[in-house]
C-alpha positions, 0 to 999 in steps of 0.5 A: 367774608371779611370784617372791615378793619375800622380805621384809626382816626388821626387828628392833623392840625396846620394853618398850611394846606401844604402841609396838610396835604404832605400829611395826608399823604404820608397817611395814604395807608387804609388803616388811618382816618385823618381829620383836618384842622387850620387852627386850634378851636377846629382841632379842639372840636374834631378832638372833643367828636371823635377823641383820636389817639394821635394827634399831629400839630403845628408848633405856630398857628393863628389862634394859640400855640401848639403848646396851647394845644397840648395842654388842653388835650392833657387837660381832657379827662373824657378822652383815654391817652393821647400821642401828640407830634409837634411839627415845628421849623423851630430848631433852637433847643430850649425852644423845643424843649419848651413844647415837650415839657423839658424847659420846666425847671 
């Protein structure tokens, strides 16, 4: 008999259903475990549960910014490393620079 492998919890963050959906789609694979949020304060309490190594986040949402975001998962030290993916439709340079960290001088 077999162990089931556990799944790998992945932390999707949009105010869109639509994209929510796109991504639990492309997440379709049994080896992840997506878990939903509309906004910020909802991802930061699935982050505090269950502390996902990925997390993939939309740059605008109602409540604070994917950049918001970011720093308070950085600022987390319960939780070991985590991989953070900002969708965004944003597509000058230095605005995105900003969400990586590479607009600080």
């Amino acid at each position: 008999m077999t162990e089931a492998m556990p799944k790998f919890p992945v932390l999707v963050v949009d105010d869109s259903p639509v994209y929510r959906k796109l991504i639990e789609h492309a997440l379709e694979d049994e080896a992840y475990s997506p878990l939903f949020a509309k906004n910020g304060r909802e991802a930061m309490e699935l982050y505090a549960k269950y502390g996902p190594a990925i997390v993939i986040t939309d740059w605008m949402m109602p409540d604070f910014s994917g950049q918001e975001l970011c720093e308070r998962i950085r600022g987390d030290v319960q939780h070991a490393y985590t991989y953070i993916l900002v969708l965004t439709s944003i597509s000058e340079k230095d605005k995105r620079s900003e969400g990586t960290g590479g607009g600080r001088g």
